[in-house]
C-alpha positions, 0 to 999 in steps of 0.5 A: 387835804382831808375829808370833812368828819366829825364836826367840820360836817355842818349838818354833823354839827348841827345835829351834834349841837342840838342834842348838846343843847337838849343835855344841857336844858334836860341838866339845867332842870335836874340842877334846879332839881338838886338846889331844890334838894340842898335847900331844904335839907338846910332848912331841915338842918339849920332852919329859917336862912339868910336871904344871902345864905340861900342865893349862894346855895342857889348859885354854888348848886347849881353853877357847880352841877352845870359845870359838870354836866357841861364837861361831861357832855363836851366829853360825849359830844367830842366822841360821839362825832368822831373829833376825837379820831381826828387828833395827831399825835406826833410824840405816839411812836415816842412813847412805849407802854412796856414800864 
């Protein structure tokens, strides 16, 4: 049996799982920050908008950024806890990079 590493550890993944939420909160205001921006360059370029018209830029911006940022940051979580050193990879001495 293996030992526990990366986020099997409770107090790694705790750890590793407020700074996820802190990202994600620090994101979650430069999305806000960024539909703030889109709306008023569209104000600039096209004028006064349908109510429609700005809650799905509101919605597009921002759920756009969040996705981003959301698998950016699963990316760093997943390397930075050691996760991903905890993979198999059975087909590796199948596979030659000599092409």
């Amino acid at each position: 049996m293996r030992d526990k590493q990366g986020l099997d550890d409770p107090r790694i993944a705790a750890t590793a799982w407020g700074r996820f939420r802190r990202i994600m909160l620090w994101m979650a205001l430069g999305g806000a920050l960024c539909v703030g921006v889109a709306l008023g360059c569209l104000r600039l370029w096209a004028g006064p908008m349908p109510l429609h018209m700005v809650l799905a830029t509101v919605i597009g911006v921002w759920l756009t950024f969040m996705l981003g940022t959301g698998l950016m940051a699963l990316v760093f979580l997943s390397s930075g806890t050691g996760h991903d050193d905890q993979v198999m990879d059975p087909l590796k001495d199948e596979v030659s990079i000599d092409d």
